[in-house]
N, C-alpha and C positions, 0 to 999 in steps of 0.2 A: 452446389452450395460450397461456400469458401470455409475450408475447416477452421474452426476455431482455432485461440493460440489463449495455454495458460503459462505465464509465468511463476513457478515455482521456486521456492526456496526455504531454508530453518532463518529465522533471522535473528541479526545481534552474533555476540559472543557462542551461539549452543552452535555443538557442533554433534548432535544427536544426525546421524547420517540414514538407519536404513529406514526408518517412517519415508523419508524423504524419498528413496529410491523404488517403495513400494509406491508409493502416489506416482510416481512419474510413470512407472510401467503400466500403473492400471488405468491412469488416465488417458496414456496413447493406448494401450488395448479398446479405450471405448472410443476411438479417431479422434480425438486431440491433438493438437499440435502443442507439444511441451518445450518449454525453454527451460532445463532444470540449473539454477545458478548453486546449487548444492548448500552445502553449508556456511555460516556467519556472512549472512548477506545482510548488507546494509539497505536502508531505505532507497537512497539513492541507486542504488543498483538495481532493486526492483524498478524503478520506476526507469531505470536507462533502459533496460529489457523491454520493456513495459511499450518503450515508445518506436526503439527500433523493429520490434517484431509485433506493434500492432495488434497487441494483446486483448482479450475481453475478459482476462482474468488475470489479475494478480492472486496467489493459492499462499496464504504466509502461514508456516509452521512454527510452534517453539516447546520446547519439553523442557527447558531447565526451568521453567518459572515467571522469567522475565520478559513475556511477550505483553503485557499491557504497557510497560515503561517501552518495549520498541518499537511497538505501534502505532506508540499515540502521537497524531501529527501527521500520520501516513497519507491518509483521505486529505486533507487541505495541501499538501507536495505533489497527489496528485493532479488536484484543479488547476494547481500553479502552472502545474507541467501540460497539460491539456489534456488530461486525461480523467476530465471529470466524469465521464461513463462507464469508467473503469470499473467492472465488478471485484470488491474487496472480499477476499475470504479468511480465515483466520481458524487454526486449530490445535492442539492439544494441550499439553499442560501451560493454559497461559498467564498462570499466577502461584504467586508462592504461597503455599499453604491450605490448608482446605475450606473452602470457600464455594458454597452453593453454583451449581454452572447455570443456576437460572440470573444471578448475580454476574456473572462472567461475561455472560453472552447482554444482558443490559448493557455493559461498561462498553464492550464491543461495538456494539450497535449505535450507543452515544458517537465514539470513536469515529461514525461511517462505516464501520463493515457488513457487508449486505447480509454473510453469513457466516455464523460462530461456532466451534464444532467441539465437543469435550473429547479428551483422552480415549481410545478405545474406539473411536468412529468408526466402522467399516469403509475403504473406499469406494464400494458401489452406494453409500448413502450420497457423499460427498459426487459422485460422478451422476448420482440422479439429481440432484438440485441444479449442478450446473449444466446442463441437459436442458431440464426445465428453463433456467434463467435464461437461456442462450436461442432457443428457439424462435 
């Protein structure tokens, strides 16, 4: 079987860095193939990663607040680009303020993203969904 490939990164302005290095190690711990673009990665970037290494995962992070404003638009950049089977995922603090994550993850899902993750996720939750989705 051909190992998967997630594309990883924090998007936007945040440059919250070790969420980002803990996902990568544990998702190549469970045989992933990681492309980690680290931090203030643009949409355009994900989606150039995205195409060259053949991804089945785009994995987008953000802790400052401002991930539904870098988000949105992501899912339709990616149909553009032909990667409309692309699994979108999306996690941590991705709004400013406190605001119910069953509200969060709606907004998300509106957005196209298959799966929305609050603050605090463990990544063996995160590396069993995508396990499951990927099968």
């Amino acid at each position: 079987m051909k190992q998967k490939t997630v594309v990883l990164g924090v998007i936007g302005a945040d440059v919250h860095a070790v969420g980002n290095k803990i996902l990568a190690y544990a998702f190549e711990q469970a045989g992933l193939k990681v492309i980690n673009l680290g931090v203030m990665v643009s949409q355009r970037e994900f989606i150039n990663a995205a195409l060259e290494s053949d991804a089945s995962v785009i994995a987008v992070s953000s802790l400052y607040g401002h991930g539904e404003i870098d988000c949105r638009g992501l899912r339709e950049k990616c149909a553009e680009a032909g990667l409309g089977g692309v699994r979108l995922y999306a996690g941590g603090n991705l709004v400013v303020g406190k605001t119910d994550f069953a509200e969060v993850e709606r907004v998300f899902r509106e957005m196209g993203f298959d799966r929305v993750y609050p603050p605090g996720t463990p990544p063996e939750t995160t590396i069993a969904d995508m396990l499951a989705d990927l099968a």
